[in-house]
Every structure is written in structure tokens, then in C-alpha cells.
C-alpha positions in Angstrom: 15.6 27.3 -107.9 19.0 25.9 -108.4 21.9 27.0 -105.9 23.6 30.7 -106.3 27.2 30.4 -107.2 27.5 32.0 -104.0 26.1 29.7 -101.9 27.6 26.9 -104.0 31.0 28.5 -103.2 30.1 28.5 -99.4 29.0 25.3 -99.1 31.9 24.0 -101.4 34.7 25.8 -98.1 32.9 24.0 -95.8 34.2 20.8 -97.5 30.8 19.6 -98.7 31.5 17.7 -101.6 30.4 18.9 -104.7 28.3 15.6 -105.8 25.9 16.7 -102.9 25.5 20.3 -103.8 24.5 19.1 -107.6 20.8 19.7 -107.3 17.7 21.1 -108.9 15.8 22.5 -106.3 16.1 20.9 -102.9 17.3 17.3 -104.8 21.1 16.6 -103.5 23.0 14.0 -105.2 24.4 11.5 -103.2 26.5 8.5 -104.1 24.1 5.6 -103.9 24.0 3.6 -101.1 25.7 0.0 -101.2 24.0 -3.3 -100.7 25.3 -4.7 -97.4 27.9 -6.9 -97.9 28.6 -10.1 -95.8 31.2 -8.7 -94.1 31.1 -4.7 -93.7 34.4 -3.7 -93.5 35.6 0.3 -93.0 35.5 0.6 -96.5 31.6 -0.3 -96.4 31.2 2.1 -93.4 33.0 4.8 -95.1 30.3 4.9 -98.1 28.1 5.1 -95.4 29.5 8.2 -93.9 29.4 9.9 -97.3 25.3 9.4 -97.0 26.0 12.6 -94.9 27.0 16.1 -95.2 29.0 16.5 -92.2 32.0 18.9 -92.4 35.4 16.7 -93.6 37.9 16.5 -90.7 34.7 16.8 -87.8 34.4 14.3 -86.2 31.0 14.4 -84.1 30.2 11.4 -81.3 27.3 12.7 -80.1 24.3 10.6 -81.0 23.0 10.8 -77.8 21.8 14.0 -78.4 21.6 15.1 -82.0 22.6 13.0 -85.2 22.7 14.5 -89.0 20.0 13.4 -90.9 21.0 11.1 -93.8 21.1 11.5 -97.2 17.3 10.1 -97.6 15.9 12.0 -95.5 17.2 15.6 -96.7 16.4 14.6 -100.0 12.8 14.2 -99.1 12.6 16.4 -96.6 13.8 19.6 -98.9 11.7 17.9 -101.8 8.9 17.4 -99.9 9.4 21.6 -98.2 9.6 22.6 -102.1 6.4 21.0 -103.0 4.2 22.2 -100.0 6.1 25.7 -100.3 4.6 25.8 -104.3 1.3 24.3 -103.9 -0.1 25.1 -100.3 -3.7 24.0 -101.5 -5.3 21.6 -98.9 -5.4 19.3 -102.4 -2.0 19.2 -102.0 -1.6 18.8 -98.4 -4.2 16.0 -98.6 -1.3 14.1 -100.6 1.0 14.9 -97.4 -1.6 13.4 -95.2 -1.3 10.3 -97.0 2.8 10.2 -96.5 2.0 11.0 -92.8 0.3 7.6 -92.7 2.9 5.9 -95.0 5.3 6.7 -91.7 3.2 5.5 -89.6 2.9 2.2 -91.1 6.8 1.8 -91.3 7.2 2.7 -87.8 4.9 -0.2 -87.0 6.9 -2.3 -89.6 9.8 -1.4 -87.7 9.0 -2.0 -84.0 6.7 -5.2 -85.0 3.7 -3.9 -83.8 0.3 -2.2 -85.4 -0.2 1.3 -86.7 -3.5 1.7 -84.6 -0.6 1.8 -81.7 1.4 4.8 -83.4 1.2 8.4 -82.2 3.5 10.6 -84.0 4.8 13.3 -81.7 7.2 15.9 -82.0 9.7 14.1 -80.0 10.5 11.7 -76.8 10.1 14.8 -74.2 6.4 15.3 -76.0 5.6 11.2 -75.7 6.4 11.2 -72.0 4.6 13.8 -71.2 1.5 12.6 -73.0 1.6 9.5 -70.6 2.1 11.5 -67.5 -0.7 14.1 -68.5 -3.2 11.3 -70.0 -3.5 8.9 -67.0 -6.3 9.4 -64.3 -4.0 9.5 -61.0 -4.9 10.5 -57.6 -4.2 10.6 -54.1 -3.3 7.6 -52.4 -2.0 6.3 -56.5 2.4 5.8 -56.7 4.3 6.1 -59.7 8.0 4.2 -59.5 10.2 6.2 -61.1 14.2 5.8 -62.0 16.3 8.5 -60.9 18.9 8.3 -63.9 15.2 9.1 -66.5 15.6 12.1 -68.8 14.0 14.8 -67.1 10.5 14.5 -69.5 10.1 11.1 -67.3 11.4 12.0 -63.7 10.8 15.9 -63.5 7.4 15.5 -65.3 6.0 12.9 -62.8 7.3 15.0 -59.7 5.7 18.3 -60.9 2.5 16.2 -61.6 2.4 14.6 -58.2 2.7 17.9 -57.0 -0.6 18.9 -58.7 -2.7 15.9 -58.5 -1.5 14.6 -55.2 0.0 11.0 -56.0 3.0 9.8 -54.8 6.6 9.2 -56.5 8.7 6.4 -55.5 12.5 6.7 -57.0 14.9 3.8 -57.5 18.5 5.1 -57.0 21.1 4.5 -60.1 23.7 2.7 -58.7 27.3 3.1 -60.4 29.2 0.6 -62.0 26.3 -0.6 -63.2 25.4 -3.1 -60.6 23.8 -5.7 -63.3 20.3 -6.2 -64.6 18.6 -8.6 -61.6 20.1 -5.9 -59.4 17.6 -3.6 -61.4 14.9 -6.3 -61.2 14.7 -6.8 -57.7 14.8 -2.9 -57.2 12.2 -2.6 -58.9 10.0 -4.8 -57.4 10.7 -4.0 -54.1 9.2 -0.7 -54.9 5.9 -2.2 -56.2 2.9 -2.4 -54.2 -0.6 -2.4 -54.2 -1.1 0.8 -55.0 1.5 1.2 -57.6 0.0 2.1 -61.0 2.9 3.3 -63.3 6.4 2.5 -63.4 8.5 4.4 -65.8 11.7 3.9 -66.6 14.4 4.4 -69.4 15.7 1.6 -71.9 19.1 3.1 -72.4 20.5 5.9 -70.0 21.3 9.6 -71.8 23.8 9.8 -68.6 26.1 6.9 -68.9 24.7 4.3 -70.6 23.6 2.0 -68.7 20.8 -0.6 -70.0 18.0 -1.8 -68.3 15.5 -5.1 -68.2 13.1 -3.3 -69.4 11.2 -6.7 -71.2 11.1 -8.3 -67.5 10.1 -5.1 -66.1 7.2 -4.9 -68.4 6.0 -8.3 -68.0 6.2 -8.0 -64.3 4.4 -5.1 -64.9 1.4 -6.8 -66.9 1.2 -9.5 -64.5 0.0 -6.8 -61.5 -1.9 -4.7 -63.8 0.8 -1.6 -63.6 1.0 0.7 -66.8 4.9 0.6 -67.7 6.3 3.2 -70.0 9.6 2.8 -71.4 11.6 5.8 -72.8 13.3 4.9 -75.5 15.1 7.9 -77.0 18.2 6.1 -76.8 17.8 3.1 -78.1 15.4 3.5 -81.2 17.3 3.9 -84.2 20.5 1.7 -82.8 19.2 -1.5 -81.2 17.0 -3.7 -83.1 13.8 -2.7 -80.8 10.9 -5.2 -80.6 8.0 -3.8 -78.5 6.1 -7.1 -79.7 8.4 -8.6 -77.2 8.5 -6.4 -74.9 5.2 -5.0 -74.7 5.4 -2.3 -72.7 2.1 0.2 -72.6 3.9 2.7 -74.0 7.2 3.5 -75.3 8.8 6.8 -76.4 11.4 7.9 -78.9 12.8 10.6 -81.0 13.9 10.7 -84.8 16.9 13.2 -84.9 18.7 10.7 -82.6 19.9 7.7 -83.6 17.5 6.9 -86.5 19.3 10.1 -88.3 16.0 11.2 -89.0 14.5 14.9 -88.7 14.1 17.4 -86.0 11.0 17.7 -84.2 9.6 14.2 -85.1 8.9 11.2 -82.7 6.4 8.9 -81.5 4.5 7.8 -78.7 3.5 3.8 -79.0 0.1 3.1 -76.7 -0.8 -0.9 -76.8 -3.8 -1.6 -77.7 -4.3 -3.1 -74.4 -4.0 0.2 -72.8 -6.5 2.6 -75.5 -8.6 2.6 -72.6 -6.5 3.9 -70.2 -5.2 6.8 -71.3 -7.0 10.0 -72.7 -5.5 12.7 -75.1 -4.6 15.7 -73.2 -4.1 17.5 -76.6 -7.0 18.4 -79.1 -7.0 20.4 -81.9 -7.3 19.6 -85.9 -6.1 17.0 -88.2 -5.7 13.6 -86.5 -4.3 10.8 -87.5 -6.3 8.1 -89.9 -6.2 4.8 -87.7 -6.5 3.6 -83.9 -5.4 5.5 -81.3 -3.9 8.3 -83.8 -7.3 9.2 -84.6 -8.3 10.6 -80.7 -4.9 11.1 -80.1 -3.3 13.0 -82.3 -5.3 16.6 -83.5 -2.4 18.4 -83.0 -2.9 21.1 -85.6 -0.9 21.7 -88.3 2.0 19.8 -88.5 5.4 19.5 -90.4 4.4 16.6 -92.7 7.6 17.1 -94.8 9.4 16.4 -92.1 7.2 13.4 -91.0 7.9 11.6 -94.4 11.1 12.1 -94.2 11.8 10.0 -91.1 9.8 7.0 -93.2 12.8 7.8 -94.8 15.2 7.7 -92.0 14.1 4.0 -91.2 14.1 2.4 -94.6 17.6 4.1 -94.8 18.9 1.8 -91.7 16.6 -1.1 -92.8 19.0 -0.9 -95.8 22.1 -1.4 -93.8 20.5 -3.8 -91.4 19.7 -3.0 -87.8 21.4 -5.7 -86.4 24.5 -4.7 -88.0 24.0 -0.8 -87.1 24.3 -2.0 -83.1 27.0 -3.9 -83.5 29.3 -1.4 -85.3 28.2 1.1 -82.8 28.7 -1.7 -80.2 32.2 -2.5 -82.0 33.1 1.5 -81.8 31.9 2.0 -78.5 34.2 -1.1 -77.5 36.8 0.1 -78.9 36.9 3.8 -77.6 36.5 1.5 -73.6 39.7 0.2 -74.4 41.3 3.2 -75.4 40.6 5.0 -72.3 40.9 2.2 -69.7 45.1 3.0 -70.9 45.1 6.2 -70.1 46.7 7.3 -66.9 44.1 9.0 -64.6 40.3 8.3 -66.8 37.7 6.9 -64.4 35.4 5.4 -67.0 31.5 5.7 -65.7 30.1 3.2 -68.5 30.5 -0.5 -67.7 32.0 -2.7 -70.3 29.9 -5.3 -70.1 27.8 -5.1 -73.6 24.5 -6.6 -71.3 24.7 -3.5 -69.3 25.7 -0.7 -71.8 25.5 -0.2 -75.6 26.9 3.1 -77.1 27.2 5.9 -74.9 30.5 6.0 -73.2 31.1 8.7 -70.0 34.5 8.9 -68.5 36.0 11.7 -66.1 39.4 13.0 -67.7 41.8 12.5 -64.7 42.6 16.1 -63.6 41.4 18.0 -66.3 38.3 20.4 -65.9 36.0 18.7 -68.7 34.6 21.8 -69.8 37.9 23.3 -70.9 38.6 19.6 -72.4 35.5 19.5 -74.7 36.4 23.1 -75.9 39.7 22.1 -76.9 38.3 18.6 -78.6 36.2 21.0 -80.3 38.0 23.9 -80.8 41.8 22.6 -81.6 40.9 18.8 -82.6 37.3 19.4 -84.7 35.9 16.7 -82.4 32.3 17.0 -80.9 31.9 15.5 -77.4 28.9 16.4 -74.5 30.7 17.9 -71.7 28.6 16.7 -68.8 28.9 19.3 -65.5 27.6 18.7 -62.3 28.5 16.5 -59.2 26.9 13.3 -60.6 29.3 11.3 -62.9 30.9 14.7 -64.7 33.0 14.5 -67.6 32.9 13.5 -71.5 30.4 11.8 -72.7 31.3 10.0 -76.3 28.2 8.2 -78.5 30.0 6.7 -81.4 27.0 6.0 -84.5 27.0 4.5 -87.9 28.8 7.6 -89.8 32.3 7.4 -87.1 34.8 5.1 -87.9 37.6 3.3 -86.2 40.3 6.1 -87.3 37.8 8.8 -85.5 37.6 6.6 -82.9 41.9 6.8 -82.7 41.8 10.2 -83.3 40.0 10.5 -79.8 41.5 8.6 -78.0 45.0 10.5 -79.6 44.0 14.0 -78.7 42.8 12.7 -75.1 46.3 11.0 -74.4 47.7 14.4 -75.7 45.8 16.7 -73.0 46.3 14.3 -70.4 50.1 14.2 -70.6 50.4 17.7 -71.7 47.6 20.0 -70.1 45.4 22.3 -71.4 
């Protein structure tokens, strides 16, 4: 099973270095992984970036959407392939079963809360949807929504009303970000007595923009209103505690910013709220504890893949999750005051760190943004999200663990470029 010369060679003209391509099987070799030192300079974060295989010379800023999965996680993932691949005897998969669980307990681990509150999904868009097929709503029932939510927790809800006859109330975005009481007192103005759900985003795919999602929720348990927070853009690069925020459910992905696998995620359900929700889902092989075990017969399932984002979060438990946010915090700072000096960029994201974290959304003065992230892409082997549309278009940048300060240059170089000379 090792690699074909041929492949070897393609892999080696892609500029993967040839440490990661030594392998037996699915095993890459990757230099190992520093112990965090007090002070983690560019040199530290450079070893990080060679825990990945991305191309030499691409620069990518785009953990909003989709991040590379890190060196633990291929290696367990492709080991893990391998070994159900030889051996697909349910003795075998039994074993899997068992690593399935292993996850589970680390994702409690690492959101301080229990594994009888763990669904593992396939990703945030699945999690949402679970919560807005699994509670009993009716006419007469209102669900307080935020208009800026991923479309898996504003779209859902509105088709849903549509069938079962409840009613959405919609607080507006308001741009610059208007700070978090603003968001507090909206809210609340939109609760009443017949208000049974509010859901709302932690972090903003659009622009960035945080909210108080841990006074939402209390205000929340206080009236007896089911809150579900989606946090597909914050797991994996704030420190998130749902033992302090205790929402009723919270939602997240793994190939985001925990640079874990595709088509892995979870759906947290308090314990407090087991009774209030029913699977909308049934088929075979649950999960082995609380919720998971009603919850989660989803069939067959990618359990390679399922270990493997275990992987993903001892990986940034290694580095230290407090020090992941700040050096994307530190980058995303960075690339702010890069663009608030060029001539003609209206920047979307507030500065403020309280209100933003690491997505950064700018219009490029005159220049049509689609063309603009083609060239990034095409001429300067950077990787943006063009955002189209009439709401806040542009670039979007989300700088992550694996960029550095020279990418972040690099950017902001090439942008000044087109600016002042046109596309």
C-alpha cells in the first residue's frame, strides 16, 4: 500500500513536502508538534503551519468556511479508512463504535459539559435543523430569530412556520455593529409571552459580528424560552464554555475552525431540555449514553472520520485555545489596520475585539469584488470568499492558526496593488 512513484511525483509538484508523503499506508509523517512555549512567536506558528499540507506559496483565509484538517487528524482519519477498508466485520466496526464514544467524551471535555448532552451530527446545518424539526410548535407559538443567522437557523424556521403555522419574529442586523446591550435590548423587546425559541448565531458567517449570547441565554432560562445558539463560527477558535453559557442547544461543525473532518459536527441538548425535544431522525446504531442514545440512529456512519475530529481537538488543546483566539484575534487585527490605509475600503467588521473576532468583510473601493477575488486567487495564490449581493458585498478574509503575519502583508500588498492599479 505504499505511494506509486507517480503519485509521489505529483504530490512532490504540488510543493508537498516530502517528510509528509513518507508513509506506509495512509500514515504521513509530519514533523512533531512543539510544546507551547511562553511566548509563541512566528517561528512557533510557522511549525504549526507545517502540521498541514496546504500548497507552499497559497495562502488561504478562509476559515469561515472550510479549514485543512491538521496533521492529526489525516493521520487517523486515512489510518482509521485503511483499517475499516481491510476488515469490514462488524468485530471490527464494534472497535470504531468505541472511538465514536471516545469523541464524544472529548467534545464534552472540551465545551465543559457532559457526554449525555452530545449528539454527533454531520455538521452545524444538520444540528439546527434537528432543533427546528424536534420541538412541538404550533399556532399561536413565536420563534425570535436574527436576520444575519446562517440560513440552517433563519430559512429553516421560516419554511417551518410555514408548515406548522407558528410565527417568526426577526431582529434586524444593524451595521457597524451597534454594540452588545444594543443586541440585548433587541432582543428582549421581541420576547413575549408566547415566545418559545429564540435562535441566534454566536459569531456572524457575514461580517463577524459577536453577540451576548450568555445574557441571551440566561434571559432565556429565566422565561422558560428554549435558546439555541449556532456556533459554527466560533467552536474551534474561541475558548467556548457552554457550562457558562448554558444555552439549550448549541451547534457547530468540525471542518471549520477546529481543522477537523468534513461532514462531522454536533448538536449539544442540556440536560434540562431531554424532554423537550424529540428525534426527528431514526434509524440504526445510536449513540451509547444520554440523549445520543434516542437521538442519534442515524445509520451507518463515517466513524473514521468521527475519530479523527477527537483528533482535531486534542490537536488545539495542544497549542492552547486561549492562545489559538488570540493569534487569530492578533491576525485579524492586523489585516483591520491594513485596510483602514487603503484609499477607498469601507470595512464592514468593527474593530472593537467585544464585537468581532476573526472574520474580517470589507468592500474594495471601486473594484467589482468578484473580479478581485479571482485575481487574489488566480495572480496572487490567495484564497478569499467573494461575498455578492446588496447586503455588505465584498471580501471576506478569516485569518486561522496556519496564516501568519507575512500572509497577512501579502494581502494587504496585493489589495493596495489593485486598488491603485485596476484590474
Amino acid at each position: 500500500m505504499d505511494i506509486s512513484r507517480r503519485d509521489f511525483g505529483r504530490l512532490a509538484a504540488l510543493g508537498v513536502p516530502a517528510a509528509c508523503l513518507e508513509r506506509s499506508g495512509f500514515d504521513f509523517k509530519f514533523p512533531p508538534l512543539p510544546s507551547t512555549p511562553p511566548v509563541a512567536d512566528e517561528k512557533f506558528w510557522d511549525v504549526i503551519r507545517q502540521q498541514f499540507i496546504l500548497e507552499p506559496g497559497l495562502s488561504v483565509m478562509n476559515a469561515a468556511n472550510l479549514c485543512p484538517s491538521s496533521a492529526p487528524v489525516l493521520e487517523s482519519m486515512y489510518r482509521n479508512t485503511r483499517d475499516v477498508d481491510t476488515d469490514p466485520s462488524m468485530d471490527n466496526r464494534i472497535r470504531m463504535s468505541e472511538g465514536k464514544e471516545t469523541t464524544r467524551k472529548l467534545l464534552a471535555e472540551f465545551l465543559r459539559v457532559t457526554p449525555d448532552e452530545i449528539v454527533i451530527t454531520r455538521n452545524t446545518s444538520e444540528s439546527n435543523n434537528l432543533v427546528s424539526s424536534g420541538i412541538d410548535l404550533k399556532p399561536g407559538d413565536e420563534v425570535i430569530v436574527f436576520s444575519d443567522n446562517h440560513p440552517s437557523n433563519l430559512q429553516a424556521w421560516q419554511e417551518k412556520a410555514k408548515r406548522f403555522g407558528f410565527t417568526i419574529r426577526t431582529v434586524q442586523q444593524v451595521n457597524p455593529h451597534p454594540g452588545l446591550e444594543y443586541y440585548v435590548q433587541a432582543f428582549m423587546r421581541e420576547m413575549t409571552s408566547r415566545t418559545k425559541v429564540l435562535a441566534l448565531t454566536h459569531l456572524t458567517s457575514t461580517v463577524g459580528d459577536m453577540l451576548p449570547v450568555k445574557e441571551l441565554c440566561r434571559i432565556c432560562a429565566e422565561r422558560g424560552i428554549l435558546s439555541l445558539v449556532d456556533g459554527a463560527q466560533t467552536l474551534g477558535v474561541m475558548d467556548v464554555d457552554l457550562g457558562a453559557i448554558q444555552p439549550d442547544f448549541y451547534s457547530a461543525s468540525a471542518h471549520k475552525w477546529p481543522c477537523g473532518p468534513k461532514e462531522v459536527g454536533l448538536l449539544y441538548i442540556n440536560k434540562r431540555s431531554h424532554s423537550r425535544i424529540r428525534g426527528t431522525i431514526f434509524s440504526a446504531y445510536p449513540g451509547a449514553v444520554g440523549i445520543s442514545k434516542t437521538f442519534e440512529g442515524f445509520g451507518q456512519r463515517d466513524e473514521p472520520a468521527i475519530i479523527a475530529f477527537g483528533e482535531a481537538l486534542k490537536f488545539q488543546d495542544q497549542i492552547g485555545r486561549k492562545r489559538i483566539e488570540a493569534r487569530s484575534r492578533e491576525l485579524t487585527q492586523a489585516l483591520i489596520a491594513g485596510l483602514r490605509e487603503i484609499d477607498g475600503v469601507k470595512i464592514w467588521t468593527h474593530a472593537d475585539p467585544a464585537r468581532s473576532l476573526a472574520v474580517v468583510s470589507f468592500l474594495p473601493g471601486n473594484l467589482d469584488p468578484h473580479k478581485l477575488g479571482e485575481a487574489l486567487y488566480n495572480t496572487d495564490r490567495i484564497g478569499t470568499m467573494i461575498r455578492g449581493g446588496s447586503d455588505r458585498s465584498g471580501l471576506r478574509l478569516s485569518p486561522h492558526l496556519y496564516n501568519s503575519m507575512g500572509e497577512v502583508e501579502r494581502v494587504l500588498d496585493a489589495l493596495r496593488r489593485y486598488v491603485k492599479t485596476g484590474l
